[in-house]
C-alpha positions as CSV (number, residue, x, y, z in Angstrom):
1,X,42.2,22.2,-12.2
2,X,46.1,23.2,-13.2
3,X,46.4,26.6,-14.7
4,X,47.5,27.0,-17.9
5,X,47.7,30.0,-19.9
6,X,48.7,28.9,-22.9
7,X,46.6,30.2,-26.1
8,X,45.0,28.0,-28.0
9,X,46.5,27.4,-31.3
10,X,44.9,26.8,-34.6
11,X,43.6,22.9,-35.0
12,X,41.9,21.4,-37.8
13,X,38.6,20.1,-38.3
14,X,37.3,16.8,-40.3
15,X,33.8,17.5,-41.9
16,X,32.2,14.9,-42.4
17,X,34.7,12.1,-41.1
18,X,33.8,8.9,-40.5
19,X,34.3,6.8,-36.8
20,X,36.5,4.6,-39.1
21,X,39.3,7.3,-39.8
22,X,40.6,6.0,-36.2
23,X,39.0,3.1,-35.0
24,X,41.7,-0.1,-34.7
25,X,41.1,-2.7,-37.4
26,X,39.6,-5.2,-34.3
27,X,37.2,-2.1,-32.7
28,X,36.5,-1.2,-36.4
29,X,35.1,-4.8,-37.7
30,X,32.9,-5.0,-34.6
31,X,31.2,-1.8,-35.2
32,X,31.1,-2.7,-38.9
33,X,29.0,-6.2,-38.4
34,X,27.2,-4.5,-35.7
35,X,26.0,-1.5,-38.0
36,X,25.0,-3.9,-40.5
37,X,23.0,-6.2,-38.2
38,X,19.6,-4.7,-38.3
39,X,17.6,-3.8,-35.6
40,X,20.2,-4.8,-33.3
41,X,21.3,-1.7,-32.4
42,X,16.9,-0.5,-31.8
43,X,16.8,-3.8,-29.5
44,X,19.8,-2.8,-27.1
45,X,18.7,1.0,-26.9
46,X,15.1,0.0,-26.1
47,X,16.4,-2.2,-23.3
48,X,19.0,0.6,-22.5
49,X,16.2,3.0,-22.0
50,X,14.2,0.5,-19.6
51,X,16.9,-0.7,-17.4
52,X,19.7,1.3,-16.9
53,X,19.9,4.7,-18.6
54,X,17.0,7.2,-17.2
55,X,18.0,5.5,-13.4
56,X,21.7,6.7,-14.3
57,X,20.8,9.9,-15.7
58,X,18.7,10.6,-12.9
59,X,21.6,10.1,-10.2
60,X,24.2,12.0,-12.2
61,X,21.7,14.7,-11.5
62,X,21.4,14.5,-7.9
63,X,24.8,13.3,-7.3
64,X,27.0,15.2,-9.9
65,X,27.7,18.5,-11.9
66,X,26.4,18.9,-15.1
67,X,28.7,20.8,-17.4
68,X,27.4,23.9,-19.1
69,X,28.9,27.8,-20.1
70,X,27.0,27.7,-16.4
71,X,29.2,24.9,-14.2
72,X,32.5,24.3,-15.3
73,X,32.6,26.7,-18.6
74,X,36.4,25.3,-19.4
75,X,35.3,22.0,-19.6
76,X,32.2,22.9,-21.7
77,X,34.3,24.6,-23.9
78,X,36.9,21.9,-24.3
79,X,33.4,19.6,-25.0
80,X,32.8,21.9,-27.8
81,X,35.8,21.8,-29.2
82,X,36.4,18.2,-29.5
83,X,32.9,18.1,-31.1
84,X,33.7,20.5,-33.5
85,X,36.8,18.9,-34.8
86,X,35.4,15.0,-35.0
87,X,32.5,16.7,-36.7
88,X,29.6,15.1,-34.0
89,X,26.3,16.3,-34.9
90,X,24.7,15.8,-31.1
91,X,26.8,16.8,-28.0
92,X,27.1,14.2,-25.3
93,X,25.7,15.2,-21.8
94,X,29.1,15.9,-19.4
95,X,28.8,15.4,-15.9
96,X,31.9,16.2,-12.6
97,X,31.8,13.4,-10.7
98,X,33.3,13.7,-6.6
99,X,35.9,10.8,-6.3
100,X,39.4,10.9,-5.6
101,X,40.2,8.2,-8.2
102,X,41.3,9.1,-11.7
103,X,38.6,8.0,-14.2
104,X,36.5,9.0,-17.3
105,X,33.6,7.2,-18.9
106,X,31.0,7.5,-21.6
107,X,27.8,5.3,-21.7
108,X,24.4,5.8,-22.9
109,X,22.3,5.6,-26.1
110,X,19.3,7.2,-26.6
111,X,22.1,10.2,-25.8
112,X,25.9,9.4,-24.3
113,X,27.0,10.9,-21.6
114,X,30.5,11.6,-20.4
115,X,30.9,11.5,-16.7
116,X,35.1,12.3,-15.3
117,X,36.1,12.1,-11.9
118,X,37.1,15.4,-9.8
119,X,40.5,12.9,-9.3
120,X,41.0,13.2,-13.1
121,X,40.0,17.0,-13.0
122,X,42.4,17.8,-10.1
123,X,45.6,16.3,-11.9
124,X,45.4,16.9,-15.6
125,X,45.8,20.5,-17.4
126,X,43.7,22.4,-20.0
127,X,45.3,20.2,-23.3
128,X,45.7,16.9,-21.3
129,X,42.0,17.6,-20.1
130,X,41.3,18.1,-24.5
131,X,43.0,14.8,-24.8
132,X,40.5,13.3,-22.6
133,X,38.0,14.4,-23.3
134,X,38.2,13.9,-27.4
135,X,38.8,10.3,-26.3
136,X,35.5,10.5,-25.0
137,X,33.8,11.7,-27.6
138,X,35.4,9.2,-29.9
139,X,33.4,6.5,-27.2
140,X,30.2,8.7,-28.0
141,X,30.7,9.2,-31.9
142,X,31.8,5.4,-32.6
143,X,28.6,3.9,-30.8
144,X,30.8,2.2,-28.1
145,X,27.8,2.3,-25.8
146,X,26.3,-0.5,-27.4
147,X,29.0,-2.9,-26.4
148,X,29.9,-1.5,-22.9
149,X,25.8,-2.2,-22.3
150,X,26.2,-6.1,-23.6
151,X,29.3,-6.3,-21.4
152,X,28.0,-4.6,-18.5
153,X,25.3,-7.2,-18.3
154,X,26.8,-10.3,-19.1
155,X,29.0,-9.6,-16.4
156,X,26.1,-9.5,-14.4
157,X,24.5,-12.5,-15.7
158,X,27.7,-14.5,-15.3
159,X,27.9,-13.4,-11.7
160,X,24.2,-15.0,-11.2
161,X,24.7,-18.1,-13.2
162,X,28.1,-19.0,-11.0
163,X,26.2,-21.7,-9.0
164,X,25.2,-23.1,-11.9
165,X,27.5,-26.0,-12.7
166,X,29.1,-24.9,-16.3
167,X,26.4,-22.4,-16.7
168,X,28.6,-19.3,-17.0
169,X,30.9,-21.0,-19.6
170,X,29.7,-19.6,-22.8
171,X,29.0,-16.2,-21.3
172,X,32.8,-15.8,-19.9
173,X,33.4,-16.9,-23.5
174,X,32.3,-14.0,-24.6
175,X,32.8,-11.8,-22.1
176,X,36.5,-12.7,-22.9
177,X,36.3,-11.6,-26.3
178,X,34.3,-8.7,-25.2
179,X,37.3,-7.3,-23.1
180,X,39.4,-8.1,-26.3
181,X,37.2,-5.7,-28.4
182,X,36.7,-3.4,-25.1
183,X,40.5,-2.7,-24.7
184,X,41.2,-2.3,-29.1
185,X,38.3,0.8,-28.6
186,X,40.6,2.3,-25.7
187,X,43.3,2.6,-28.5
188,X,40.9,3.8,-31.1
189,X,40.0,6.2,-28.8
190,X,43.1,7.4,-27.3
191,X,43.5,8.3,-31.3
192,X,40.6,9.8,-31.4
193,X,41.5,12.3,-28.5
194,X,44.7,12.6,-30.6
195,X,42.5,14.2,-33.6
196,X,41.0,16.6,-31.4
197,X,44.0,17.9,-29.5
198,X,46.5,17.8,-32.4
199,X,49.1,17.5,-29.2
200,X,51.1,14.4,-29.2
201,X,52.9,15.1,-26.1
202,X,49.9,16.3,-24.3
203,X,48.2,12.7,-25.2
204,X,51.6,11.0,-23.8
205,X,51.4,13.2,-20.7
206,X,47.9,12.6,-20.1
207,X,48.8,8.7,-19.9
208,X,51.7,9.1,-17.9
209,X,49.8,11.1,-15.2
210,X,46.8,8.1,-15.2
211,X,49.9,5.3,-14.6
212,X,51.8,8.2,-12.2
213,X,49.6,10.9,-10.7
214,X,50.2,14.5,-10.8
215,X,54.4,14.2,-10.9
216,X,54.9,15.0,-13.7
217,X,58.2,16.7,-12.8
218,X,59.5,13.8,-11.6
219,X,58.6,11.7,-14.7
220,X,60.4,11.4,-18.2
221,X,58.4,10.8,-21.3
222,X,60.9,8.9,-23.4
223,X,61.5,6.9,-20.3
224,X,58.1,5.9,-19.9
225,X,58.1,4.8,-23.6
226,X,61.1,2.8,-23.3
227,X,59.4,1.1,-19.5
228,X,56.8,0.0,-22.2
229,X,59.2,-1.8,-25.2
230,X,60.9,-2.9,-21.6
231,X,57.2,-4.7,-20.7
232,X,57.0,-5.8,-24.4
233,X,60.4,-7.5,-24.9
234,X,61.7,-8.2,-21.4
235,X,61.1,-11.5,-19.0
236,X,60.9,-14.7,-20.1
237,X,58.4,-16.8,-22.3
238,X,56.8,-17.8,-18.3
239,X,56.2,-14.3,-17.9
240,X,54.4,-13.7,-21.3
241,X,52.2,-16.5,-20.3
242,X,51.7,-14.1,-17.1
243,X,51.6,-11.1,-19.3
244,X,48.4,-12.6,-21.3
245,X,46.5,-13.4,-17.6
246,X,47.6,-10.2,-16.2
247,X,45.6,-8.4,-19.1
248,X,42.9,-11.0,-19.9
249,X,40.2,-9.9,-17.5
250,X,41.1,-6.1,-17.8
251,X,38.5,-3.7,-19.6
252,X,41.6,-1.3,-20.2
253,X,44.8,-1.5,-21.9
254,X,48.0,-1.3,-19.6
255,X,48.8,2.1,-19.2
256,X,52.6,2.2,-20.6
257,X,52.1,-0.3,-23.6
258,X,48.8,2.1,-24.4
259,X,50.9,5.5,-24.4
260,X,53.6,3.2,-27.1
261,X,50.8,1.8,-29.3
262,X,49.7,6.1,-29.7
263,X,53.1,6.7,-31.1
264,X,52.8,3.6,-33.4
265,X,49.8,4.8,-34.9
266,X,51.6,8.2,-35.8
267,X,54.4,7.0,-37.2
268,X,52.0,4.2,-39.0
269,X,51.3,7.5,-41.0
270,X,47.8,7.3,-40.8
271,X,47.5,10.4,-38.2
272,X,49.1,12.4,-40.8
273,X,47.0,11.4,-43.8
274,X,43.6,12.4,-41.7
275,X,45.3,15.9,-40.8
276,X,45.9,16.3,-44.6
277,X,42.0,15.6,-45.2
278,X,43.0,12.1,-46.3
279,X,40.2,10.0,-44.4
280,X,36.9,8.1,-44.9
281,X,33.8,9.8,-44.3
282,X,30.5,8.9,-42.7
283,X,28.2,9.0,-45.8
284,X,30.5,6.0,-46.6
285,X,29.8,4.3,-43.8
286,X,26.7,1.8,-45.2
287,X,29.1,0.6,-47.9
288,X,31.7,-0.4,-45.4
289,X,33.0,-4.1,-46.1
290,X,32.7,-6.5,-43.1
291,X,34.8,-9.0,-45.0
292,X,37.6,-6.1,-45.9
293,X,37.5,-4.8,-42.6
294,X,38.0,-8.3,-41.2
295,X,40.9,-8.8,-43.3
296,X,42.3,-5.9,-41.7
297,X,41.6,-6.8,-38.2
298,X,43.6,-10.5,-39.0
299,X,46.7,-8.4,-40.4
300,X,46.5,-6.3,-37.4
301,X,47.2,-9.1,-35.3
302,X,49.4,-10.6,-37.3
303,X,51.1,-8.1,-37.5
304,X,51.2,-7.3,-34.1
305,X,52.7,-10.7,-33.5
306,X,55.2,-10.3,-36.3
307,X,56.7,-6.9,-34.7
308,X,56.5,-8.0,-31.3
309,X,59.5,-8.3,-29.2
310,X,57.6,-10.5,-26.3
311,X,59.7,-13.6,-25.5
312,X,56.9,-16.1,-26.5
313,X,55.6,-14.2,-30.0
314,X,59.6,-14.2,-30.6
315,X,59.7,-17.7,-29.8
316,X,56.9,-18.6,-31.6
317,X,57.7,-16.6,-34.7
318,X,61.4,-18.3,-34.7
319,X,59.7,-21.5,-34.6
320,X,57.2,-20.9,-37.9
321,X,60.1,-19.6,-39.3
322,X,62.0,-22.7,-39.3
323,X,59.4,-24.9,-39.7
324,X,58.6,-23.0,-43.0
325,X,62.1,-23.6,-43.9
326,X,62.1,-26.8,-43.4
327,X,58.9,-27.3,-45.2
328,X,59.9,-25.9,-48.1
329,X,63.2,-27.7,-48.5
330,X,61.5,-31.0,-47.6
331,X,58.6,-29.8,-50.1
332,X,61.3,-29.5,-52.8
333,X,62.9,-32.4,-51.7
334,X,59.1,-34.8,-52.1
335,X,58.0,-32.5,-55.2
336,X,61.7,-33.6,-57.5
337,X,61.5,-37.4,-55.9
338,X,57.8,-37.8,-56.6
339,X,56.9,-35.4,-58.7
340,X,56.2,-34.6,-62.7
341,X,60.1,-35.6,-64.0
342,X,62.0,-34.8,-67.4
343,X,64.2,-36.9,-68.5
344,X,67.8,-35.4,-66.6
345,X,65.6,-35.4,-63.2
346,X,66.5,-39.1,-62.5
347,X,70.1,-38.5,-62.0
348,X,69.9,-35.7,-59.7
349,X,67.2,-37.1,-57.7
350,X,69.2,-39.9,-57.0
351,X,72.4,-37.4,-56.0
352,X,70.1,-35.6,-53.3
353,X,69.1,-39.2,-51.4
354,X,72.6,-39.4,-51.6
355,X,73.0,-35.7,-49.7
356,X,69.9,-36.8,-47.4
């Protein structure tokens, strides 16, 4: 692990907050409909606990470190920190995996567990590591495990229904949509490791190292933010088309776009707001609206599509733009011809066939 010897600063804390405070309008609706379903949640952790999580458990044991003020004390420090500021009431079990590539998880139910790679370990330093490991614990604290299990298995189950003729349709449906939701909580979560840390540029480094390795020296921030509006706005409407199957069987977000969504969240305003005590909090949570939060998750992409610079959203938006215009004018056009009329609406309807 890199050295760093700088002193921790002061960071704030949010009693009380709720997952919400940072989830992205599409991760946030899920959860909401999910937390309202009931006994959904009891069915997937009883299956949880019979297929998959004590076998897991058990190999992290024999195969892995688990993180305490015994093994890896910086780490379990770092663990107690993030839970501290997002307010978590039950600390996830933290494991040091041996493997060269550069990876964290969380998964479980009954009790989540945060497993990172000796790869990630070697390359990141003390705040990048807080960065990560905050985005973890917003996995653990929003419930993401529920999801990650129903995608885990479907995956499975459309992998064994392939010789079926047409019988893995409906479940790579959904699978699709799954990855949808999958790569919105990456973002939620990235903003979630943004909470704990308080250190924007220790979040953009952290990124940069996952698309780049350890050089950082060799890397520019601001360039690596302007690679990503160059992926966003560059190419041609062929490549967009390219862009969407590049990403649509990816669990994760692309690495560069991922770092520039961060930065849209700050200066969204909505970072500052929760670091001002300004956020929703858990005891809230049963009254959540499934409809409201749907509304948001449908301006989110809209919006999303509005502000993008991609060839085919610009294209597209171009497009509705004129059509609307010419709607409306032709609108006018029908509602003065065949519409209501006063009595001086003859004349001028008869001058616009004329202009027509």
């Amino acid at each position: 692990m890199p050295d760093d010897n700088t002193p921790d600063r002061a960071r704030k804390t949010f009693p009380g907050i709720s997952s919400r405070a940072y989830e992205h309008p599409a991760d946030r609706t899920a959860l909401v409909a999910l937390r309202k379903a009931e006994g959904f949640g009891e069915v997937f952790k009883k299956l949880n606990s019979i297929l998959k999580e004590p076998s897991g458990r058990l190999i992290l044991l024999a195969e892995a470190v688990k993180v305490s003020d015994q093994q890896f004390r910086r780490l379990d420090e770092l663990l107690t920190d993030a839970c501290l500021a997002l307010d978590v009431p039950e600390r996830p079990a933290f494991f040091v995996q041996q493997d060269p590539q550069m990876n964290a998880s969380c998964w479980g139910l009954d009790r989540p567990t945060i497993l990172i790679t000796t790869g990630l370990l070697e390359v990141m330093d003390h705040e990048e590591l807080r960065f990560i490991i905050g985005h973890e614990v917003g996995h653990a604290f929003s419930g993401h495990g529920v999801y990650r299990t129903m995608l885990f298995w479907l995956t499975n189950m459309a992998n064994n229904l392939g010789w079926v003729p047409g019988g893995a349709f409906a479940i790579n449906a959904l699978i699709t949509l799954l990855r949808e939701w999958f790569r919105k909580s990456e973002l939620s979560c990235d903003r979630a490791g943004l909470l704990v840390g308080q250190d924007m540029e220790a979040g953009i480094r952290a990124l940069m190292k996952l698309a780049g390795g350890a050089h950082l020296e060799e890397m520019n921030p601001m360039a690596f933010l302007d690679q990503a509006r160059e992926y966003e706005s560059g190419g041609t409407v062929k490549e967009s088309f390219l862009k969407i199957l590049q990403v649509k069987d990816r669990s994760h977000p692309l690495t560069a776009p991922r770092a520039l969504e961060l930065t849209r969240w700050v200066d969204s305003g909505d970072y500052r707001r929760i670091l001002n005590g300004d956020y929703p909090r858990r005891d809230e949570d049963q009254n959540a609206s499934f409809r409201a939060e749907a509304k948001n998750a449908g301006e989110s992409y809209v919006n999303s599509v509005k502000n993008s610079t991609d060839p085919l959203f610009t294209k597209l938006r171009s497009f509705a733009e004129d059509a609307s215009g010419v709607g409306d004018r032709l609108g006018q056009k029908m509602y003065r011809k065949w519409g209501p009329q006063g009595p001086d609406d003859t004349d001028r309807n008869e001058q616009d066939d004329e202009s027509a």
